[in-house]
C-alpha positions as CSV (number, residue, x, y, z in Angstrom):
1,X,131.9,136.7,19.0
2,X,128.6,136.5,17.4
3,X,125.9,139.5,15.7
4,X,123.9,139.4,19.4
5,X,126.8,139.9,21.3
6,X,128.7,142.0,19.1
7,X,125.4,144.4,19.1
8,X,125.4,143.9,23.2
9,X,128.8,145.1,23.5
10,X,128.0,148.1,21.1
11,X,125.3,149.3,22.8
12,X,127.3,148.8,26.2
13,X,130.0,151.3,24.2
14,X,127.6,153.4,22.8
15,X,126.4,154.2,26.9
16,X,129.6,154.4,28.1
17,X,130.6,158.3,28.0
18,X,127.1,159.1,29.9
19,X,128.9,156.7,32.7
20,X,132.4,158.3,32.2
21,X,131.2,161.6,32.1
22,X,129.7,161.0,35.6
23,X,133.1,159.3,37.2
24,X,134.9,162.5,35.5
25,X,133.3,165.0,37.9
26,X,134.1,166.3,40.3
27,X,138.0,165.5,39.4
28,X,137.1,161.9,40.1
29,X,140.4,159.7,39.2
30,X,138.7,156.3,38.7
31,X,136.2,155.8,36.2
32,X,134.8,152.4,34.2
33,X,136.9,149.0,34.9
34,X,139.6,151.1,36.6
35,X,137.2,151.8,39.3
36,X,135.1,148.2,39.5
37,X,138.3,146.5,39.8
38,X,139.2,148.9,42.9
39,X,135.8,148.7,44.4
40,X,136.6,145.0,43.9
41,X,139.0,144.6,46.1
42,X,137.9,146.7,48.7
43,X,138.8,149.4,50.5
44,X,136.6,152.2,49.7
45,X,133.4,153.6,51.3
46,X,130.1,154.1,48.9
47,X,128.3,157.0,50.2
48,X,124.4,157.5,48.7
49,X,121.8,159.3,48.6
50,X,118.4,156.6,48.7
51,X,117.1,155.8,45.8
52,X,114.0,158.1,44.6
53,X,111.5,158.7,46.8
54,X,108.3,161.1,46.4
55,X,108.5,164.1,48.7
56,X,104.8,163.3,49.2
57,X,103.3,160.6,52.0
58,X,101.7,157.6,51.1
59,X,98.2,157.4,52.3
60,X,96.8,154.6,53.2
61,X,96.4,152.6,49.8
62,X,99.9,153.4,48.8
63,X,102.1,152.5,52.3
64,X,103.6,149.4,52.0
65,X,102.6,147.0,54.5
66,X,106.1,147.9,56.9
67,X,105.7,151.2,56.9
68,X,103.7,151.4,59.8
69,X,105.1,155.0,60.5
70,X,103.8,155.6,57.0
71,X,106.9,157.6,56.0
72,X,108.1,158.9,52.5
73,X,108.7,155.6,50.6
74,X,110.7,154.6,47.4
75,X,108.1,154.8,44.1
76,X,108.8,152.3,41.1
77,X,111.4,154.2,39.9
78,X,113.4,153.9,42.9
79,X,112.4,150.6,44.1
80,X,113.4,149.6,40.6
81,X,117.2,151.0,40.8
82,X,117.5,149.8,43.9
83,X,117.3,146.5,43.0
84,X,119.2,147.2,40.3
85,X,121.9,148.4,42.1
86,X,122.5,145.4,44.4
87,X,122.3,142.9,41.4
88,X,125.1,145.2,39.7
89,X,127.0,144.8,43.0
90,X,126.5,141.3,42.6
91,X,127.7,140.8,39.3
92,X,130.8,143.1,39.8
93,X,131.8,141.4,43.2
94,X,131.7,144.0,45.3
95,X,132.0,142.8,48.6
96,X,130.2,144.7,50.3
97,X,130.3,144.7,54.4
98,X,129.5,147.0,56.7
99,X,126.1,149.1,55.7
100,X,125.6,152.0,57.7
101,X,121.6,153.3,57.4
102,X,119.7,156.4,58.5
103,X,116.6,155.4,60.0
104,X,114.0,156.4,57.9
105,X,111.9,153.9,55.9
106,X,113.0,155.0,52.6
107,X,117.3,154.8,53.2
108,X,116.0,150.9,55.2
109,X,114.2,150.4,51.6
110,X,116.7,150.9,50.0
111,X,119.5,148.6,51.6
112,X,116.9,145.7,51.4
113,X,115.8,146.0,48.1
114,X,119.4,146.3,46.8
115,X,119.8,143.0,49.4
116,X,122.7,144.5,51.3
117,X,124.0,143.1,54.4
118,X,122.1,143.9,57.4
119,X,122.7,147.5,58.0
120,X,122.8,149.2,61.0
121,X,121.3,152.4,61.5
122,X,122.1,155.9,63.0
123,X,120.3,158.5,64.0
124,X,123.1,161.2,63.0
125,X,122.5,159.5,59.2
126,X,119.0,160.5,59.9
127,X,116.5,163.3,59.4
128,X,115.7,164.4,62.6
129,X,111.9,163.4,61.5
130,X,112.1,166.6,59.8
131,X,112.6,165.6,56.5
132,X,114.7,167.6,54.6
133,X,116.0,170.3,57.5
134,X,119.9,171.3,57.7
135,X,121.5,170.9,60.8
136,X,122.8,174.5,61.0
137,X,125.3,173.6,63.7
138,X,127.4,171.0,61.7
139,X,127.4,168.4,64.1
140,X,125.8,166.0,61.6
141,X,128.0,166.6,59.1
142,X,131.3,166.0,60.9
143,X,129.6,162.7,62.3
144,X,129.2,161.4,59.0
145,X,133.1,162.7,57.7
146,X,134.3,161.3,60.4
147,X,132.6,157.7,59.3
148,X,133.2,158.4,55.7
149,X,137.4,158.3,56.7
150,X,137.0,155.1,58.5
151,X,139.0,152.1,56.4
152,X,136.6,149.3,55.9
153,X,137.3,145.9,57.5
154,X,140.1,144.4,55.4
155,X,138.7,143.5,51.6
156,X,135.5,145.0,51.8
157,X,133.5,147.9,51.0
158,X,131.3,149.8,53.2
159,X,128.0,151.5,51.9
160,X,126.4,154.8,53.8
161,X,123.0,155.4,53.0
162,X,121.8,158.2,53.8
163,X,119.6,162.3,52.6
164,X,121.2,165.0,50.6
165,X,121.9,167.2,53.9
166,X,123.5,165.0,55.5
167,X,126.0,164.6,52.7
168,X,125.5,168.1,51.6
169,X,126.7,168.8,55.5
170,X,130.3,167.2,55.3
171,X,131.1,167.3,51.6
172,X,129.1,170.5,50.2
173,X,131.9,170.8,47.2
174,X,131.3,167.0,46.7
175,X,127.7,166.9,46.9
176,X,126.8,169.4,44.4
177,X,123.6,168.7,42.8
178,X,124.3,164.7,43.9
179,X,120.9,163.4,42.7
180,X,118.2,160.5,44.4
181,X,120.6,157.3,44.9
182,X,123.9,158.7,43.4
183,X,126.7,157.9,45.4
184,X,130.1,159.4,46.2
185,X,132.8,157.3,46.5
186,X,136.1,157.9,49.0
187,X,139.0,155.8,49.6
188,X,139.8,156.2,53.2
189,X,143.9,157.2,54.0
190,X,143.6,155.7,57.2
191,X,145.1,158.7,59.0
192,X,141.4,160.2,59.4
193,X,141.0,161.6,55.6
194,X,139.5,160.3,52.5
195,X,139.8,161.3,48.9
196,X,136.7,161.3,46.6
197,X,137.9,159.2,43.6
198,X,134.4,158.7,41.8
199,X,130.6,159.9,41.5
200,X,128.3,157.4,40.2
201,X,124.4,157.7,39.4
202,X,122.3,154.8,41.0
203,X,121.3,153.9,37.2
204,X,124.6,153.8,36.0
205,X,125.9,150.5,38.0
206,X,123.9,148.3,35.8
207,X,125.9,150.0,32.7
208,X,129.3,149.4,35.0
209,X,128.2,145.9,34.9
210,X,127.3,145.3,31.4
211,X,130.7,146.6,30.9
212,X,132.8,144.7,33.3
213,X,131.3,141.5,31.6
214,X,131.5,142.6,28.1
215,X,135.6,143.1,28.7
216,X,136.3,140.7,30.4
217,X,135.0,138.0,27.2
């Protein structure tokens, strides 16, 4: 191995327990290449918050030309990460299939800047074009367990996009402080349960990567 790489996989190492720290909560039981191989081989469902998005609306100088409704958007930050995300997907072969969206502009930004399949979108994944309001009478959040405990189709992954409520809603001990585009991730039982077996920030799948490659040389 030569000095660049040697000093590639340091720093890799050196940002590892930031990433390990982050699988670790919650009582996660997969963490680092234990957790990319799984995700590898499917079987699990990735369940995120979008990627950062200003609480503010754009006006008209800051809308991106699609947003016609001119909703809340991703800024740089989160457009950045997203795309981020889906080339760290790439690299560590997840194979993703089904995408399940809410509506809103920002979770749609999201799945096609991270070039996810086609996703198809739900209104109960939505926010009731209310923003950030609770659904008091649960209904929303049994919708989404009840997706979340759904096996994938055979050797894929499926990815939920969707607002902290929502998730909040059917997995508040989960959910706890989940930040913009962190994702919970279950491994359905296929009996109509699923276990929470890792918690990973949107910023830390690049790192994942970098680390998949670095051991596997």
């Amino acid at each position: 191995m030569n000095a660049a790489a040697t000093s590639g996989s340091r720093l890799v190492l050196a940002m590892l327990p930031a990433v390990v720290v982050c699988l670790a909560a919650a009582g996660s039981l997969l963490g680092g290449k234990q957790l990319t191989v799984a995700l590898e081989r499917g079987g699990y469902v990735i369940l995120m918050r979008h990627a950062n998005s200003p609480r503010e609306l754009p006006d008209a100088a800051q809308s991106e030309p699609d947003n016609v409704k001119r909703e809340r958007q991703l800024d740089a930050a989160g457009r950045a990460s997203a795309r981020a995300m889906g080339d760290a997907f790439r690299r560590l072969r997840v194979p993703v299939g089904e995408v399940l969206s809410s509506p809103t502009y920002r979770a749609l930004e999201t799945a096609r800047l991270a070039q996810l399949p086609a996703p198809q979108t739900f209104q109960q994944l939505g926010d009731a074009g209310m923003s950030m309001i609770p659904d008091a009478a649960g209904a929303r959040g049994g919708w989404l367990r009840a997706q979340v405990a759904k096996p994938p189709k055979p050797s894929t992954d499926t990815v939920i996009i969707t607002h902290y409520p929502n998730i909040h809603e059917a997995f508040p001990k989960d959910a706890e402080n989940l930040a913009e585009g962190e994702a919970l991730i279950y491994r359905p039982d296929g009996r109509g349960a699923a276990a929470l077996v890792a918690r990973v920030k949107i910023e830390d799948w690049p790192i994942l990567a970098s680390l998949s490659m670095s051991s596997s040389h």
